[in-house]
FIDRENKOL-210549 format. One record per residue (C-alpha): residue in one letter; x, y negated, z. Coordinates in steps of 0.25 Angstrom, whole numbers, plus 2048, in hexadecimal, padded with zeros to 3 digits. Example, Ala and Ser with C-alpha at 12.3 -4.5 7.8 and 13.67 -1.06 7.14 Angstrom:
% FIDRENKOL-210549
A, 831, 812, 81F
S, 837, 804, 81D
//
This chain:
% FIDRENKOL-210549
X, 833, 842, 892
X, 828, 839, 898
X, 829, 830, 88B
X, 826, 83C, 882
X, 81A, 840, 88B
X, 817, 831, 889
X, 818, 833, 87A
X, 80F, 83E, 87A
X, 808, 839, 881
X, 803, 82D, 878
X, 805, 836, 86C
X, 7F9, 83F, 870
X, 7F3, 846, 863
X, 7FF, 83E, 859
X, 809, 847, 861
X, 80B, 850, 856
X, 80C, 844, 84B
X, 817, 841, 855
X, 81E, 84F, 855
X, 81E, 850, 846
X, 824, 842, 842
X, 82F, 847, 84E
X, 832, 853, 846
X, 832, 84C, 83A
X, 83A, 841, 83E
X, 845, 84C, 842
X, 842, 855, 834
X, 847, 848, 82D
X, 851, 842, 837
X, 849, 836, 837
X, 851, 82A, 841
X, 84B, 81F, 848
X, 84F, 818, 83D
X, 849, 821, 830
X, 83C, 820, 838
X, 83D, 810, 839
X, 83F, 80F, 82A
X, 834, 819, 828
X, 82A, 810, 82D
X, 82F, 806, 829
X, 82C, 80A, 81A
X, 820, 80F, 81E
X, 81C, 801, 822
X, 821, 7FC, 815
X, 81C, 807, 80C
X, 80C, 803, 813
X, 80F, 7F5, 80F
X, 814, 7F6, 802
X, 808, 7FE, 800
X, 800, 7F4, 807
X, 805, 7E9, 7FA
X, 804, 7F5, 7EF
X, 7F5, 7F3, 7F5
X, 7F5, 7E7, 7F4
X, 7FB, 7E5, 7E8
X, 7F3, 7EE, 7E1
X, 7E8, 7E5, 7E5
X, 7ED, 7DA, 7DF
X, 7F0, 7E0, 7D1
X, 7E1, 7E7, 7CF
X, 7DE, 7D7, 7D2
X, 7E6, 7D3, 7C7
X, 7E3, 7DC, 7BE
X, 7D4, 7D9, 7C1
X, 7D9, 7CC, 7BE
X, 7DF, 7D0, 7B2
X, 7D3, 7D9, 7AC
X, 7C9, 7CC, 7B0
X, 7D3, 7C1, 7A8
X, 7D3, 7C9, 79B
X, 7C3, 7CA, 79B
X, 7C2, 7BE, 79B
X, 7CF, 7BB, 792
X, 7C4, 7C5, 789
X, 7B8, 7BC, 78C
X, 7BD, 7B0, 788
X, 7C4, 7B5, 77A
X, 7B8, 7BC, 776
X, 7AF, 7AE, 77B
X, 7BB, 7A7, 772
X, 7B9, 7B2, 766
X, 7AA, 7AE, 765
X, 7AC, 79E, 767
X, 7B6, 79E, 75A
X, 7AD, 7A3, 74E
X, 7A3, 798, 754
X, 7AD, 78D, 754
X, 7B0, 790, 744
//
């Protein structure tokens, strides 16, 4: 008993936070176990979004990168267009 006082204790106002996981946890007969792996995936589910992120990142670089190479790929054929008819 004194360690559910202690509990409620530290909870203070997150007591009812802690009364519906409680009851959720026993709607879906949820284990030590199935609450393990459900943080886990959370964890990985933040970092895979964490490298979509990041990925992301890097291919609107790249495409950037892309769009900046074929102006200049532009550039210099249209330089290359107007040096020829001198060159004859």
């Amino acid at each position: 008993m004194g360690w559910l006082v202690k509990i409620y204790k530290d909870l203070k106002k997150d007591f009812p936070l802690f009364i519906y996981l409680y009851r959720r946890m026993k709607k879906e007969g949820l284990n030590k176990q199935d609450i393990a792996t459900l943080l886990k995936n959370q964890q990985d589910l933040k970092s895979m979004e964490h490298r979509v992120d990041l990925y992301s990142d890097f291919i609107k670089e790249q495409q950037l990168q892309k769009q900046y190479l074929e102006q200049e790929i532009d550039r210099l054929q249209f330089k290359i267009k107007t040096i020829k008819p001198n060159i004859n």
